[in-house]
N, C-alpha and C positions, 0 to 999 in steps of 0.2 A: 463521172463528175470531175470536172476541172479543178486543178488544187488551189486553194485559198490561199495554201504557207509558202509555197517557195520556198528562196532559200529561207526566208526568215523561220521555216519549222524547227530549223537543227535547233533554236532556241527555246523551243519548248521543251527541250529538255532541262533548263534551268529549273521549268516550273514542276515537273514530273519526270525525272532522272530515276527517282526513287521506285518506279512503277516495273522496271526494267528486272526482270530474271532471267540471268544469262543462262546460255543453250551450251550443252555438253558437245566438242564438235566429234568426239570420238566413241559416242554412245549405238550410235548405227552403222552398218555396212552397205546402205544406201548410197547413192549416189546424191549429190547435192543436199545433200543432212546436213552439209556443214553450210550451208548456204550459198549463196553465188551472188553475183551482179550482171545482170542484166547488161549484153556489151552493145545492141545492136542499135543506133542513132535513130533506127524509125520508130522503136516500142519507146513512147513516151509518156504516155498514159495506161499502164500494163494494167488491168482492172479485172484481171480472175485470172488465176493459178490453176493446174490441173497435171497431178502425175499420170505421164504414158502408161499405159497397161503392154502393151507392143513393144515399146521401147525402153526401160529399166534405166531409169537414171534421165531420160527426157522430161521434162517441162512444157505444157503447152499455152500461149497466153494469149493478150488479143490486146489492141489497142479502145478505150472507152470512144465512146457519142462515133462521129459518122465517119471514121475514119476509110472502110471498106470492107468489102467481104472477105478480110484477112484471119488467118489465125498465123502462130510463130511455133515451131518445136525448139527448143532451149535446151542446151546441154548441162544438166547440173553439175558439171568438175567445172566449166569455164566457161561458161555465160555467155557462151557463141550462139548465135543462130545455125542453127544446121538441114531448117527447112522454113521457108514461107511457102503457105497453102490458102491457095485463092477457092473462094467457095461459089459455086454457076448455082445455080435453079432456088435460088434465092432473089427477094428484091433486095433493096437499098438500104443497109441496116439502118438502124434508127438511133439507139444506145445501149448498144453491147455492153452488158456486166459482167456476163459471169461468165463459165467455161466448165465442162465436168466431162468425165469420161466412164463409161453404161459398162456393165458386164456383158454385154451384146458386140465389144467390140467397136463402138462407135464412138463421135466424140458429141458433146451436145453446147451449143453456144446458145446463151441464152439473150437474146435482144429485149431484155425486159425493163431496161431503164426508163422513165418517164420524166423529166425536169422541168416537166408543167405542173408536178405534184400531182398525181393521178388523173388525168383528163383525156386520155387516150382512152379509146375503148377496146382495145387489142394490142397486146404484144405479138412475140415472137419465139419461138426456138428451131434454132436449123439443128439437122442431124446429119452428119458424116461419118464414112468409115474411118477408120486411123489408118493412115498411109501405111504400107510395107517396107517404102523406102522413104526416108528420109533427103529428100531433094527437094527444090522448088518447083511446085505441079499443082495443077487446080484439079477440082474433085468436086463432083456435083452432090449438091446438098437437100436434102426434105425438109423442106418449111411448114412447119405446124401454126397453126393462127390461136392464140392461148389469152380465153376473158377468164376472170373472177367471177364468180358468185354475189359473192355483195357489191361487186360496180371495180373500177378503175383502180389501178393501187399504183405507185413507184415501189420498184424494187431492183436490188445489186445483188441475189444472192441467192443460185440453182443448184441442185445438187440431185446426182443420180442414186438412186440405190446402189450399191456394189451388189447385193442379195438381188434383189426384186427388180431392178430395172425401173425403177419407179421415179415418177421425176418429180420433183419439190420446189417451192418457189418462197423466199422468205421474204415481207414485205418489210422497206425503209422507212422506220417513223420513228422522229427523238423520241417519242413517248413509249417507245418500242413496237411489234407490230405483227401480223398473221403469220403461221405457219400455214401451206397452202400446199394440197396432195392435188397431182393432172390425176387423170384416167388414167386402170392399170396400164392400156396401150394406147398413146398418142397416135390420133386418126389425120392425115392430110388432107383430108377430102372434107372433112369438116370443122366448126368447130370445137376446143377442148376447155372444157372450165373446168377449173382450178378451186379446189373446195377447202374455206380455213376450215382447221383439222386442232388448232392450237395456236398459243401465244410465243412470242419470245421478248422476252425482257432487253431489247437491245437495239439500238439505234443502229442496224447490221446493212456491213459491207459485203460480205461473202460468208460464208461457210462450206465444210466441207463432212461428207462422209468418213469414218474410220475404214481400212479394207475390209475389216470383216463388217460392218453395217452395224456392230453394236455402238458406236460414239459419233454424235453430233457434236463438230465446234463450231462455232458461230463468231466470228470477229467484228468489231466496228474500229471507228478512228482511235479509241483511245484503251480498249479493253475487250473483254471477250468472254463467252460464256461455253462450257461445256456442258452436255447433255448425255444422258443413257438414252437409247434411241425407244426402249420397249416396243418395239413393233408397230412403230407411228404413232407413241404416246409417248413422247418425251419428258423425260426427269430431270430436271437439274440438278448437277452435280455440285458445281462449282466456280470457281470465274476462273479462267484462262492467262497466264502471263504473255502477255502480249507484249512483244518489242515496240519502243517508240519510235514512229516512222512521219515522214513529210507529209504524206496520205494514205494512211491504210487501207489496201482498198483488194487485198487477196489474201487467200489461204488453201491450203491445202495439205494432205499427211503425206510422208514417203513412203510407197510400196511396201515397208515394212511392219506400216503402222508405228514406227518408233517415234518420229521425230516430227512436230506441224511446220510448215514451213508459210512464212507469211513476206506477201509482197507490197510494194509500195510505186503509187504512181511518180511520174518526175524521169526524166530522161537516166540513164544509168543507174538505177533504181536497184534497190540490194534487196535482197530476199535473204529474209533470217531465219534463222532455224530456233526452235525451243522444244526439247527432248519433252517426252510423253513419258507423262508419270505412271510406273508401275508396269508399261508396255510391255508385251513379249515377242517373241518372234515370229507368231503366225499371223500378224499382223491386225491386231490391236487388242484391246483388253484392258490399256491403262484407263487411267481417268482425267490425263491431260489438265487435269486444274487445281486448285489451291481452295484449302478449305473444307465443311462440311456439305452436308446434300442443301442447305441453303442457300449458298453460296455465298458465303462470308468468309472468303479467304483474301491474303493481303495483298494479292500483288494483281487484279483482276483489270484495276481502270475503272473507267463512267459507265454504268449501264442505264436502261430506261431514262427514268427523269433527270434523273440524274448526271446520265451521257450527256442530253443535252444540254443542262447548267455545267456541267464542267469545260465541256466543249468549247462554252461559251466563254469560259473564264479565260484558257488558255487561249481562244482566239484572239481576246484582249489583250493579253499578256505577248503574243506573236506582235500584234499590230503596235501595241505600245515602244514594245523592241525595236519595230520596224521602222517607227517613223523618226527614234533617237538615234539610229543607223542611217536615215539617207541625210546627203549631205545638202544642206543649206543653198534653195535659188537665187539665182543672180540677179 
């Protein structure tokens, strides 16, 4: 999804500053915990996050809508590129969201975007291995062709098992929207429907798995929600301090499970880090959010209907900024 704020976002922090819980940068021994920026001129629209399993301390991303059959490996100390990975045995992507990486060693891009608002009757997921080396090298990829069960959905936000391999698919609706479980094993040869399993309270961009598979986060533009995963029966924890960004539009944990690390579309784009509450070191256990199992804690953002009446306010409040900002035609 194309950003709406430009530059004018940085001014929505006027309206929601308060929403910001700052991230400990020296809580983890992870790589890129403390966050990074994104240095490369071509990722301009970065639109899913994925830590390397291979690589400790890499980042993998992708640019949103038809950009190409790219993915980027990112070095979390300094925001370099240190591989582009061209994907063969693929068509023509459509609108790349998301990005995750399988305990099988592979990496999974998910082409699940729709900006018709559901009217596609198939998406997408390519599967690759994770490179050995990090250089620029194309890498032939498994195309899985991926319906719903109840019809056509848009959606920003795939996430593998780290346990079970298992692939998930969170649908985008302000009003919030399905959780969606594929087949234990994605089949190429035919197709795979994708079964809601569950709700999520959130007008969601991405989410991520915890390493060990017990914590679901879920992010959107303005807030976020954290989950106990119960074995594909989600609990709500809590809401998630989400950093205020141009377009939120990734997330992902570090290797350690200590730290969530959330990204933002916009050329130069900084991915911030925000420590996991109560984490330990075998990589995850905390509870990453604010609040009771309600999730009425203070610093979470707009969820469900509320996402999108908020959204909406501070869209106003962007545009009102925006138009006292530009200068007067001649």
């Amino acid at each position: 999804m194309r950003s709406y704020l430009g530059a004018a976002g940085a001014a929505v922090v006027l309206v929601l500053g308060g929403a910001i819980a700052p991230a400990t940068a020296d809580s983890s021994p992870s790589v890129g915990s403390s966050g990074f920026t994104i240095k490369d001129p071509r990722i301009t629209e970065s639109s899913g996050l994925a830590a390397s399993r291979a690589h400790p301390g890499v980042y993998w991303t992708h640019n949103d809508s038809s950009d190409g059959a790219y993915i980027f490996a990112i070095d979390g100390a300094t925001g370099k590129t240190l591989a582009r990975v061209t994907l063969t045995g693929v068509g023509a992507p459509r609108d790349v969201e998301a990005i995750s990486v399988g305990p099988d060693g592979n990496i999974y891009v998910g082409d699940i975007g729709d900006n018709l608002g559901g009217k596609w009757d198939h998406v997408w997921i390519y599967k690759l291995p994770e490179p050995k080396k990090l250089v620029d090298q194309t890498v032939r990829a498994t195309q899985y062709v991926v319906k719903y069960a109840d019809g056509p959905r848009n959606a920003e936000s795939m996430m593998v098992h780290p346990r079970t391999g298992r692939v998930y698919i969170i649908e985008k609706g302000e009003d919030g929207g399905g959780l969606y479980e594929g087949p234990a094993t994605l089949d190429s040869a035919a197709t795979n429907t994708f079964r809601r399993i569950g709700d999520i309270d959130l007008w969601a961009t991405d989410a991520a798995f915890s390493p060990d598979g017990k914590q679901l986060a879920v992010r959107g533009y303005f807030g976020g929600i954290a989950y106990s995963w119960n074995d594909g029966k989600p609990e709500r924890q809590g809401q998630l301090h989400v950093p205020l960004q141009p377009q939120g539009e990734s997330v992902t944990y570090t290797l350690d499970g200590r730290t969530l690390l959330y990204g933002s579309e916009g050329e130069g784009s900084s991915v911030e880090p925000v420590e996991v509450e109560g984490a330990d070191a075998s990589g995850g256990g905390g509870s990453s959010a604010s609040g009771d199992g309600s999730g009425g804690g203070d610093g979470g953002g707009f969820t469900g209907k509320a996402g999108a009446v908020g959204a909406a306010v501070v869209l106003i409040a962007v545009i009102g900024i925006g138009r006292l900002m530009r200068k007067p035609r001649k």
